[in-house]
VOPAGU-2260 file (C-alpha; in pm, 1 decimal, decimal comma):
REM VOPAGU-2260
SITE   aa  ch    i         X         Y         Z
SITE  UNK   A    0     -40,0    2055,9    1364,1
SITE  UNK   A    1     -95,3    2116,0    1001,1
SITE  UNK   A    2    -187,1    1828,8     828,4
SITE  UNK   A    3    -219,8    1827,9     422,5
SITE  UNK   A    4    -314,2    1485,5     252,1
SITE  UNK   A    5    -245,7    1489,8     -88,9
SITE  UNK   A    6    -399,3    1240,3    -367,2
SITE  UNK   A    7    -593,4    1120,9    -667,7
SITE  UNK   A    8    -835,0     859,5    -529,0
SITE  UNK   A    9   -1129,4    1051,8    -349,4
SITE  UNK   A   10   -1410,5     932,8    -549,5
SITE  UNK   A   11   -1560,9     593,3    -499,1
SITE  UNK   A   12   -1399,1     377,6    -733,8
SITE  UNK   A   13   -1053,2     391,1    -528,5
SITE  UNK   A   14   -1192,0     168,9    -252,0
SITE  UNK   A   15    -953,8     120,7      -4,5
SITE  UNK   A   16    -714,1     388,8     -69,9
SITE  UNK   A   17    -981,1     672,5     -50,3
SITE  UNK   A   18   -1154,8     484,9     259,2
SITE  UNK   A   19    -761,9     484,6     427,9
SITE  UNK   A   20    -793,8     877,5     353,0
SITE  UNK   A   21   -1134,0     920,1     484,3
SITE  UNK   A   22   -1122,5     757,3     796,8
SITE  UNK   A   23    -720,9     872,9     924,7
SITE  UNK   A   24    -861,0    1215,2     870,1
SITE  UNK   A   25   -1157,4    1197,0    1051,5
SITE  UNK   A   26    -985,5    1057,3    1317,2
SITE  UNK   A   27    -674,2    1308,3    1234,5
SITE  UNK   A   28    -933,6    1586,6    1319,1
SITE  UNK   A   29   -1086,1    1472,7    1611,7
SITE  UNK   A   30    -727,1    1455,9    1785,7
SITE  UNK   A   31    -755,7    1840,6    1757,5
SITE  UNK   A   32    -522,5    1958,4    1414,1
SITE  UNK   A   33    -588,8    2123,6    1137,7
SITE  UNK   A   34    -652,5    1880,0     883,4
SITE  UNK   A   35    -744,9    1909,5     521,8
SITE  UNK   A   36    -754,8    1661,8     179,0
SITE  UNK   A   37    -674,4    1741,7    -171,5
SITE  UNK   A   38    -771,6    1518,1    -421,9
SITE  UNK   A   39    -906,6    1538,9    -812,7
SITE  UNK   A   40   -1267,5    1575,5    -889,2
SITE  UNK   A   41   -1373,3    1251,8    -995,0
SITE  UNK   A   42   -1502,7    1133,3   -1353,1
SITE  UNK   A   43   -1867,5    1194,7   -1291,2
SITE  UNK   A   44   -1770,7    1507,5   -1141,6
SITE  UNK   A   45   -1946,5    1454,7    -847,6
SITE  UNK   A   46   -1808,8    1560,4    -568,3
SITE  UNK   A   47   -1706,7    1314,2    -310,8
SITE  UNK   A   48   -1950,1    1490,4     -54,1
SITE  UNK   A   49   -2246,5    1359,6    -219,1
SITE  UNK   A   50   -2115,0    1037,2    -182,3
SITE  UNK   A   51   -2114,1    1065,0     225,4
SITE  UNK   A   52   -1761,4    1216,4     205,0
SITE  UNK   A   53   -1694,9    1116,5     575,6
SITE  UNK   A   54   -1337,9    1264,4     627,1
SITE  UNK   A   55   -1154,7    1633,1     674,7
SITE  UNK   A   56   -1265,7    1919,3     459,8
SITE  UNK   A   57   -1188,0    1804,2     121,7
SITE  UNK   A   58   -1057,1    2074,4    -118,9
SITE  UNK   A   59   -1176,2    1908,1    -521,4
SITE  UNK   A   60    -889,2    1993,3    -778,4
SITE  UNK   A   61   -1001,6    2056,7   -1139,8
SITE  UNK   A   62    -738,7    1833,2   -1344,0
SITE  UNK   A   63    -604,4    1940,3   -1723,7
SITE  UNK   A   64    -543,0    1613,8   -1928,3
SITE  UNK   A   65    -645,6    1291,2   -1832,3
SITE  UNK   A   66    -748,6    1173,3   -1536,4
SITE  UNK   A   67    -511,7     867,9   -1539,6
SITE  UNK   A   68    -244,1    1106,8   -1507,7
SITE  UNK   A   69    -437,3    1375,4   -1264,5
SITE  UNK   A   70    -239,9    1671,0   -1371,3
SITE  UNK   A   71    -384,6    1959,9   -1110,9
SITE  UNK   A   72    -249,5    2273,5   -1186,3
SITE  UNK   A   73    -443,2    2457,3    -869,5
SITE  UNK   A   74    -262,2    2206,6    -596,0
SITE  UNK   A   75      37,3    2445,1    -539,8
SITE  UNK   A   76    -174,5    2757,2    -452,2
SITE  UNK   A   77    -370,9    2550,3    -255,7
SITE  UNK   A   78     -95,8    2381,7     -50,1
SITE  UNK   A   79      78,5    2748,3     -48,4
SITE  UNK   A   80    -260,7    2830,3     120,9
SITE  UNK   A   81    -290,2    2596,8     395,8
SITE  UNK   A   82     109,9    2612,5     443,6
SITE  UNK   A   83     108,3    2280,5     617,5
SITE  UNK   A   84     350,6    2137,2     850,8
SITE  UNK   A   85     333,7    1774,4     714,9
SITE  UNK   A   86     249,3    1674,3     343,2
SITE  UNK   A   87      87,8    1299,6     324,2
SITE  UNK   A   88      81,7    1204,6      -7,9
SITE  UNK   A   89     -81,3     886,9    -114,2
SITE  UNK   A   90     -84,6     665,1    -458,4
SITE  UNK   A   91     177,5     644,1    -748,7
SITE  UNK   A   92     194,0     748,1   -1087,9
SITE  UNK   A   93      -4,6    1025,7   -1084,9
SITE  UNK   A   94      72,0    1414,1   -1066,7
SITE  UNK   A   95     -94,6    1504,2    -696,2
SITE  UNK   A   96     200,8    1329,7    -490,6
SITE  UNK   A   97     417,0    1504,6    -764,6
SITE  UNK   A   98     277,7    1796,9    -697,2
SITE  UNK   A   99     383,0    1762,1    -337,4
SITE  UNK   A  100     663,1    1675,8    -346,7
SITE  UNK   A  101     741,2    1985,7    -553,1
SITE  UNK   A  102     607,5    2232,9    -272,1
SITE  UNK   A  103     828,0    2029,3     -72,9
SITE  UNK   A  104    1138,8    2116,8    -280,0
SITE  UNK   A  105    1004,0    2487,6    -244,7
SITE  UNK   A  106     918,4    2468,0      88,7
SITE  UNK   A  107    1094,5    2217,2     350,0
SITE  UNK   A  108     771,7    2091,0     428,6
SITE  UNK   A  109     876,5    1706,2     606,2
SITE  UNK   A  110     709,0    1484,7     308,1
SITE  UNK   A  111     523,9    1097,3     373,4
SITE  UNK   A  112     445,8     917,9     109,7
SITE  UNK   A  113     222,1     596,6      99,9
SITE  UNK   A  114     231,4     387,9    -163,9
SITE  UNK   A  115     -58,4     158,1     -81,1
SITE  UNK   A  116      66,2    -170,1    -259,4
SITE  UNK   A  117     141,9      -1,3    -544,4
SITE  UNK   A  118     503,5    -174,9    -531,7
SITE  UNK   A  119     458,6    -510,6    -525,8
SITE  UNK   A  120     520,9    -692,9    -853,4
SITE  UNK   A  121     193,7    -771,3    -961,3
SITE  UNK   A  122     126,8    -409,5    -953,0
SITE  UNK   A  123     436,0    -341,1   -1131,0
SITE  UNK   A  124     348,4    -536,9   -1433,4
SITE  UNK   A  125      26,1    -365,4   -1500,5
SITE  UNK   A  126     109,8     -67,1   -1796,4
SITE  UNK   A  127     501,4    -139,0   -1709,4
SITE  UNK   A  128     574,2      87,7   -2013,4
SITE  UNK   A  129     377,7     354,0   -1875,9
SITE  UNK   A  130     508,6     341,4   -1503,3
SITE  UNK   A  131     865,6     370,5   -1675,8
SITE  UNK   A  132     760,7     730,2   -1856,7
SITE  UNK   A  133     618,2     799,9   -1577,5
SITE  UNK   A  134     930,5     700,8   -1358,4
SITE  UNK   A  135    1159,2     901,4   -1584,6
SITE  UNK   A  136     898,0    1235,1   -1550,3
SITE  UNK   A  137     841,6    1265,9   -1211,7
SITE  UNK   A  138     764,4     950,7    -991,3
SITE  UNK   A  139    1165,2     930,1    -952,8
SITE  UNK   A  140    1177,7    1256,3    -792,9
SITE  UNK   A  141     845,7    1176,5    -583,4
SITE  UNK   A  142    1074,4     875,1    -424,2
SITE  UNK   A  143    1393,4    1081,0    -387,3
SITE  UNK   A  144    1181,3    1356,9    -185,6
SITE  UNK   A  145     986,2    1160,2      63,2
SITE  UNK   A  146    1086,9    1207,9     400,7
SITE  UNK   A  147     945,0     815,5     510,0
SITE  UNK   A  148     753,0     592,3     347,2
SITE  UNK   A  149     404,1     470,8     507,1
SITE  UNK   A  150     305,5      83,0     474,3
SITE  UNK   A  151      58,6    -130,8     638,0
SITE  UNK   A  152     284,9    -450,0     658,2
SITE  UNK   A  153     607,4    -644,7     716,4
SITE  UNK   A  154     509,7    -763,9     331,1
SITE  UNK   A  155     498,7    -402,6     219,1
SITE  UNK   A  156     811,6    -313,9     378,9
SITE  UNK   A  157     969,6    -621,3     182,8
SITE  UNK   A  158     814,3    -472,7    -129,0
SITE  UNK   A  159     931,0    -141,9     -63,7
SITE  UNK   A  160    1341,7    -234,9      15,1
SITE  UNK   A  161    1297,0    -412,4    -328,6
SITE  UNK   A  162    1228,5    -120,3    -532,2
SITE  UNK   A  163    1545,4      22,8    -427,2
SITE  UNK   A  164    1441,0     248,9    -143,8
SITE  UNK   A  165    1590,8     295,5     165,0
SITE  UNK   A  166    1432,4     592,4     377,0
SITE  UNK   A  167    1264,2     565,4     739,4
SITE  UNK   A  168     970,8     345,9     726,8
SITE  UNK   A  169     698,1     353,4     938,4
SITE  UNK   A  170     467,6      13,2     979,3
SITE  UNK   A  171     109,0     138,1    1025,9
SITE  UNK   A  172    -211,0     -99,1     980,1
SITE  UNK   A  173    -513,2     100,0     818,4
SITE  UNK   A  174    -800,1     103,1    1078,4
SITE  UNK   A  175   -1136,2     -63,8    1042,1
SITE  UNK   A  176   -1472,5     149,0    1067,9
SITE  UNK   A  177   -1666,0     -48,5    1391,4
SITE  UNK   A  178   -1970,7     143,5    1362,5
SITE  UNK   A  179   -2141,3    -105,2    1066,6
SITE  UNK   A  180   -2443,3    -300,6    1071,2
SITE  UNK   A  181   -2484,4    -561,4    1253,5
SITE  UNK   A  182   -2637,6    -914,2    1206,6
SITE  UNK   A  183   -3002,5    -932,0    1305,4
SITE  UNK   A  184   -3145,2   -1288,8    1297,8
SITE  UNK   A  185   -2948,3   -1567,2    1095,6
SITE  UNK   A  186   -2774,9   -1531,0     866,9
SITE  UNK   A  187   -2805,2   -1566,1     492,4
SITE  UNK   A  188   -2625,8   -1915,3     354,1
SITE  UNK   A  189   -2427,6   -1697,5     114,7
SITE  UNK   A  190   -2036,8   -1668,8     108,2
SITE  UNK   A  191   -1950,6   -1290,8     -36,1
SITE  UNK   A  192   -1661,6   -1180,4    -234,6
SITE  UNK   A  193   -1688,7    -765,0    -232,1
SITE  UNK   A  194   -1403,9    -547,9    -411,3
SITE  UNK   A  195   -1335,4    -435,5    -737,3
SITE  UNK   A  196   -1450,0    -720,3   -1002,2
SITE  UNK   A  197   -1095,1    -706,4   -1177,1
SITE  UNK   A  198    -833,0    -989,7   -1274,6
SITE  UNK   A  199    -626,2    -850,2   -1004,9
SITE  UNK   A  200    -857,9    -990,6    -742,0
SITE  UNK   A  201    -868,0   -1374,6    -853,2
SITE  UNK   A  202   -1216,3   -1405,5    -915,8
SITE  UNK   A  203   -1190,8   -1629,9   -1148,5
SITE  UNK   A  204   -1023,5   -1900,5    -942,3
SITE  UNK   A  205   -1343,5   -1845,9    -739,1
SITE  UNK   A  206   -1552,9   -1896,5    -967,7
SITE  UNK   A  207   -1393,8   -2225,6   -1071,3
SITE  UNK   A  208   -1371,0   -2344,8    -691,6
SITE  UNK   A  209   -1749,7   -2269,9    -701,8
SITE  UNK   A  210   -1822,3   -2505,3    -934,1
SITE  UNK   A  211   -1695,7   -2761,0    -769,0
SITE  UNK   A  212   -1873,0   -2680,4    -443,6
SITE  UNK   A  213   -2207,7   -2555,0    -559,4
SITE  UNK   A  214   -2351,6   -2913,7    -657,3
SITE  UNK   A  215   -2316,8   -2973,4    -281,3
SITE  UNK   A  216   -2494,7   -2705,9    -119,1
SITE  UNK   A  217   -2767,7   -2665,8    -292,1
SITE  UNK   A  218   -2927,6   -2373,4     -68,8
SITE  UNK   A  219   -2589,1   -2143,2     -88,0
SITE  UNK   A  220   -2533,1   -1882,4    -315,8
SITE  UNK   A  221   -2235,4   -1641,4    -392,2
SITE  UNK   A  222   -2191,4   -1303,7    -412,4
SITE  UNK   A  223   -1961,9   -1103,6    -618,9
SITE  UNK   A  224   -1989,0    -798,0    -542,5
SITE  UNK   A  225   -1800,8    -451,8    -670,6
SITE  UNK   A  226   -1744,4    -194,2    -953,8
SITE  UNK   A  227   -1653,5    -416,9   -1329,7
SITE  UNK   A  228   -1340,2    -319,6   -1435,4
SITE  UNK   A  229   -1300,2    -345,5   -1820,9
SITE  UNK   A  230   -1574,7    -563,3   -1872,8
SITE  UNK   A  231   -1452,7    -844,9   -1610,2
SITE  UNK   A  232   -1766,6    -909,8   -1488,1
SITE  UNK   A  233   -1888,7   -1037,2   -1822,8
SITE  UNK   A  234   -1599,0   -1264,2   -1849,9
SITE  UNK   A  235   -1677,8   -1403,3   -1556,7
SITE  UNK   A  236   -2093,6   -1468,3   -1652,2
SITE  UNK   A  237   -1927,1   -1637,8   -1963,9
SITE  UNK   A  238   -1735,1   -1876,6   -1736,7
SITE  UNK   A  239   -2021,8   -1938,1   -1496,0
SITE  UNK   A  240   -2267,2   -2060,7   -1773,6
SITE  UNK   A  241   -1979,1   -2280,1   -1916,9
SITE  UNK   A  242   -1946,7   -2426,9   -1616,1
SITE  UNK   A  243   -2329,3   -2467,7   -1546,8
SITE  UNK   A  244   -2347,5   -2238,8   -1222,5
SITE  UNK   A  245   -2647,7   -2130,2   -1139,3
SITE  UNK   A  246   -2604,8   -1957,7    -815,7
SITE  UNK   A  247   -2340,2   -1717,9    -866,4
SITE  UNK   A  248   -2471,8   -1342,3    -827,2
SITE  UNK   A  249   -2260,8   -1071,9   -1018,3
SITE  UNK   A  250   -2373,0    -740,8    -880,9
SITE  UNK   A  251   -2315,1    -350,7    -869,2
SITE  UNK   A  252   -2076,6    -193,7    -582,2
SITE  UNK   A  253   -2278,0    -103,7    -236,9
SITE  UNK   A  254   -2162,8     163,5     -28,5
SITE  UNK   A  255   -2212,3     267,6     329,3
SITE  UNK   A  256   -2520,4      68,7     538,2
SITE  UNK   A  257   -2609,4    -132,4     243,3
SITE  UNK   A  258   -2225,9    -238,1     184,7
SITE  UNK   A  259   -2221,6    -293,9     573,9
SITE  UNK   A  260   -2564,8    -508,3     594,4
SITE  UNK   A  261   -2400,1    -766,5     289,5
SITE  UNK   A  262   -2100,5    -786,5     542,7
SITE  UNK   A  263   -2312,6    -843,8     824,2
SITE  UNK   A  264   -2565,5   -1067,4     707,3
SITE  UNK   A  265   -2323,4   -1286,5     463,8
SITE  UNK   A  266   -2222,8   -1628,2     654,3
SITE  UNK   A  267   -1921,0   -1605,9     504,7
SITE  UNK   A  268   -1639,3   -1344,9     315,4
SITE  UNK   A  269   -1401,7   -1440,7      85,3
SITE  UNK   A  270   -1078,1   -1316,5     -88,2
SITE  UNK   A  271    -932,7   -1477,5    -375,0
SITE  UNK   A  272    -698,7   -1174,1    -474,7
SITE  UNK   A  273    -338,1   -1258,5    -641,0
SITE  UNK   A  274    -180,2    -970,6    -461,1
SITE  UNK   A  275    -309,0    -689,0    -174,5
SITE  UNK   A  276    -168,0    -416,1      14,0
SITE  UNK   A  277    -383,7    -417,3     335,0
SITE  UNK   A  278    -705,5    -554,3     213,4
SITE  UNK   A  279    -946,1    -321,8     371,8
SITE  UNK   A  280   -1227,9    -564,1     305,7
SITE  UNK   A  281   -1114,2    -844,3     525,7
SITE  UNK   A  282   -1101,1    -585,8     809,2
SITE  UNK   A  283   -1414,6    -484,9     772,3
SITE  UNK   A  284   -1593,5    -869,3     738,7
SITE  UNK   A  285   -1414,3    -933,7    1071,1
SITE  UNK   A  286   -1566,1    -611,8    1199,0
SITE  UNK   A  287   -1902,6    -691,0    1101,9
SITE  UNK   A  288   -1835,7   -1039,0    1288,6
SITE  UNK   A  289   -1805,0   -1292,8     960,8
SITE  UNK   A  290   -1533,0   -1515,1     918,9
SITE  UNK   A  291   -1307,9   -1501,8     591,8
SITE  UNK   A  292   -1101,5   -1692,3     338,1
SITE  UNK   A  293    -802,0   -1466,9     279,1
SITE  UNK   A  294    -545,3   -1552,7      -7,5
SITE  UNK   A  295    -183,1   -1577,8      95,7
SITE  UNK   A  296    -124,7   -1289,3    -152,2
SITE  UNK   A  297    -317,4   -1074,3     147,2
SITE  UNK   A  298    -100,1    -982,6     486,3
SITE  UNK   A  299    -368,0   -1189,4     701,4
SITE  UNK   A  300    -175,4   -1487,9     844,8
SITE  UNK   A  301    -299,4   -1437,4    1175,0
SITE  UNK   A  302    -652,9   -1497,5    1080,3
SITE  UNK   A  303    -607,9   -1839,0    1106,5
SITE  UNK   A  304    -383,7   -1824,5    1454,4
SITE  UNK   A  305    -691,1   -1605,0    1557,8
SITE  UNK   A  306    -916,6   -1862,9    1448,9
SITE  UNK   A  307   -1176,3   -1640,3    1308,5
SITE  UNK   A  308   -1077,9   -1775,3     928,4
SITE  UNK   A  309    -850,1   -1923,8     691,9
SITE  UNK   A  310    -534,2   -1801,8     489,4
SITE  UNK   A  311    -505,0   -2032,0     179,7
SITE  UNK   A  312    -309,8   -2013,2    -135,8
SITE  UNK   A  313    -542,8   -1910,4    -394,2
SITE  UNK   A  314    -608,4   -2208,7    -650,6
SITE  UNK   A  315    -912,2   -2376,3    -748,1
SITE  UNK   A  316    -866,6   -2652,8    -568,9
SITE  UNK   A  317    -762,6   -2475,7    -217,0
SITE  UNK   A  318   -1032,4   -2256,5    -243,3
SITE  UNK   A  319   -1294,2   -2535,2    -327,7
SITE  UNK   A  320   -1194,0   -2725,1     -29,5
SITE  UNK   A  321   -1197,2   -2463,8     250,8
SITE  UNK   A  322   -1519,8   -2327,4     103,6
SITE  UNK   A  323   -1681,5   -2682,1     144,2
SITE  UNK   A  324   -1487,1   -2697,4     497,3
SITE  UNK   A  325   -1635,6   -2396,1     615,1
SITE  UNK   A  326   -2008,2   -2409,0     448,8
SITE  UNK   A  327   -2025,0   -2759,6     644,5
SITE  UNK   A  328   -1958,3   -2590,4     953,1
SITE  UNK   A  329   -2293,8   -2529,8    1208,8
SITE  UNK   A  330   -2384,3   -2232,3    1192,1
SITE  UNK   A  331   -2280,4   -2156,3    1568,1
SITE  UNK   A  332   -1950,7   -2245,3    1537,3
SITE  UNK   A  333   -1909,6   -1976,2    1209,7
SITE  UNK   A  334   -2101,7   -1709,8    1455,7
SITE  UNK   A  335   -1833,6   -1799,2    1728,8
SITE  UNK   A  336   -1522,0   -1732,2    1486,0
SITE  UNK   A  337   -1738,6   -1436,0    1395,4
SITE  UNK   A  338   -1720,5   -1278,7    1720,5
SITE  UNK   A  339   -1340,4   -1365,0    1796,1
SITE  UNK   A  340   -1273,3   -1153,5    1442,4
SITE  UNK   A  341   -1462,0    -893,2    1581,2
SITE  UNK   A  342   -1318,5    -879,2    1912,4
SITE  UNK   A  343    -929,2    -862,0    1700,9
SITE  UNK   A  344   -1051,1    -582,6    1468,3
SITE  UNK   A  345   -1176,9    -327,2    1802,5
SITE  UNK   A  346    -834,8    -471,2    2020,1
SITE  UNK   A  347    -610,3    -361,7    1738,9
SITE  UNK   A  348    -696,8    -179,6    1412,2
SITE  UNK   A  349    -952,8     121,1    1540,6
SITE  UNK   A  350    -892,7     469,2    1326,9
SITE  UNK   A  351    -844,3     637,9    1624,3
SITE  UNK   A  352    -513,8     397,9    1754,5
SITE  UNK   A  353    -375,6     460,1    1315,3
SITE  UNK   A  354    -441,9     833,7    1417,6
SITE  UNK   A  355    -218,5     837,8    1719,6
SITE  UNK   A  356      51,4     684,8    1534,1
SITE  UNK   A  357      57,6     877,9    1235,0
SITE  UNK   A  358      70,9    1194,1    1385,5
SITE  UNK   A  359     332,5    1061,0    1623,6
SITE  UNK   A  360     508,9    1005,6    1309,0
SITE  UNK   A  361     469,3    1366,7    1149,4
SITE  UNK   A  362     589,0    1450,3    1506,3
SITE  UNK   A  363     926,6    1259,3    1486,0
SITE  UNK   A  364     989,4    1404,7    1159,3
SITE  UNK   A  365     924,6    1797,3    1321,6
SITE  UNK   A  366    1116,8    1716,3    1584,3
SITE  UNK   A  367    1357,5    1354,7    1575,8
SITE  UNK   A  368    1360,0    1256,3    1935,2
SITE  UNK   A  369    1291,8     872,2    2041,0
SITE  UNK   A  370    1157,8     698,1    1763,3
SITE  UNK   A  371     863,4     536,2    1786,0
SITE  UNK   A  372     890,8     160,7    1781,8
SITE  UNK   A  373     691,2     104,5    1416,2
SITE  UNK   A  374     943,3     291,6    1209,2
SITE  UNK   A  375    1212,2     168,0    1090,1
SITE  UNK   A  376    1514,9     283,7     904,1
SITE  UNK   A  377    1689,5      -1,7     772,2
């Protein structure tokens, strides 16, 4: 099988989505088809490759205009090229998934699109104006021509039958790399946030709960770890010395072993976020065997059920009294919820079990037979 992923988000500032890309076609590949990624060349213009570019053969579009909107003149002679037999496209508002759907039109080619929470409200209200233009332009006609939607969750499902649309659906959880570091030792008494450092993610809630917590444990520190967005992380160094903190570290993004060493040596991981898709990050702290604090705004109830973390509503005060719960734990009992996250993440949520699904998917749609029990058409 042909397989053609289409996007914008191949360089490292797209996180998850690019790391979703990465892995399912790595793991696309290894099942034996022909797999390839198109995706734009990223501000720095470096290509993703020099950034340990871990996926299929990635083909780097030159974009016209502005990268926001990712216009890539080149991605129809390239899809022509490949002549695929499935077109994945992934993200909104920007021209790549456009521009497949387009060859679609042209060529029949059965069309996926994932949105990867891009539909949920919070999302929504971010530039609302410009999501209308670019509704009325083309993102319309991206919707009308998808043969199925993708999504990770029952919650993304919900958010996708609110927009309005009502093709086949197919519920697929992203995968979780299991090949990171792991802990040597003990561990560091530090609790981690890692992600983008942008309002979106709640930080500052966290930062507020830490006050309230740091006068009592005087030999913990946190970590805030990601890429500033806007200027967010200064905001957040203004709040900190308001509120007299004096263990909070604000640091750069860390990629590949060093990102996996501050999962696996960090005695706890925390998300605050307002609103997530998947949350690749709380896969991946399980992975490296450290418990988590998950928002409710994150599809992670069964964290808690599993009893390798919590799932708390993300306020000041909630968050200030599971982090003082859980940094009064012993240090055994953390390890031990540790090691039951870890056991969930390689049961369930390996790249090679999203593989099989997704191309049993582009397989339904070549040929409808039995459906396979995670799609869903109504």
């Amino acid at each position: 099988m042909r397989i053609a992923h289409v996007t914008s988000a191949v360089s490292r500032r797209a996180d998850g989505v690019r790391e979703t890309i990465e892995y399912s076609s790595a793991a696309q590949l290894e099942l034996g088809h022909d797999v390839a990624v198109f995706g734009l060349a990223p501000r720095d213009q470096r290509v993703p490759a020099q950034q340990r570019w871990a996926g299929a053969p990635l083909h780097i579009l030159p974009h016209a205009g502005p990268l926001s909107l990712g216009f890539a003149p080149k991605l129809s002679a390239e899809l022509k090229a490949m002549a695929p037999d499935i077109l994945h496209a992934h993200g909104l508002w920007t021209y790549p998934p456009a521009g497949a759907a387009q060859f679609r039109r042209r060529s029949g080619t059965p069309f996926i699109l994932s949105p990867h929470g891009m539909l949920n409200g919070f999302a929504l209200s971010l530039s609302r104006w410009k999501k209308r233009i670019a509704s009325q332009l083309y993102q319309d006609a991206v919707f009308s021509a998808a043969s199925l939607l993708h999504v990770t969750c029952e919650k993304e499902l919900t958010e996708v039958r609110d927009y309005g649309l009502r093709q086949a659906v197919a519920i697929i959880p992203n995968g979780v790399a299991l090949s990171g570091a792991t802990p040597r030792g003990p561990r560091s008494k530090t609790v981690l946030a890692l992600g983008r450092i942008h309002p979106i993610k709640g930080l500052d809630r966290l930062v507020a709960a830490w006050a309230r917590v740091e006068p009592h444990f005087p030999d913990w520190t946190l970590r805030i770890v990601g890429p500033d967005v806007d200027g967010h992380a200064g905001a957040l160094r203004e709040m900190a010395g308001k509120l007299g903190i004096s263990r909070l570290a604000l640091e750069p993004p860390l990629y590949g072993a060093d990102k996996d060493a501050a999962l696996a040596t960090a005695s706890i991981f925390i998300l605050p976020s307002l609103t997530e898709n998947f949350a690749m990050t709380v896969a991946e702290s399980l992975a490296a065997a450290t418990p988590a604090i998950v928002s409710t705004a994150a599809p992670w109830p069964a964290i808690a059920d599993r009893g390798c973390g919590w799932w708390i509503e993300p306020e000041p005060e909630s968050l200030a009294a599971t982090l003082r719960e859980a940094i009064a734990l012993p240090s055994a009992t953390l390890q031990e919820m540790g090691k039951r996250g870890q056991s969930w993440m390689r049961e369930e949520f390996t790249w090679a079990s999203v593989a099989d699904r997704l191309v049993a998917t582009y397989a339904w749609l070549l040929d409808p037979g039995r459906r396979p029990s995670w799609i869903v058409l109504d």
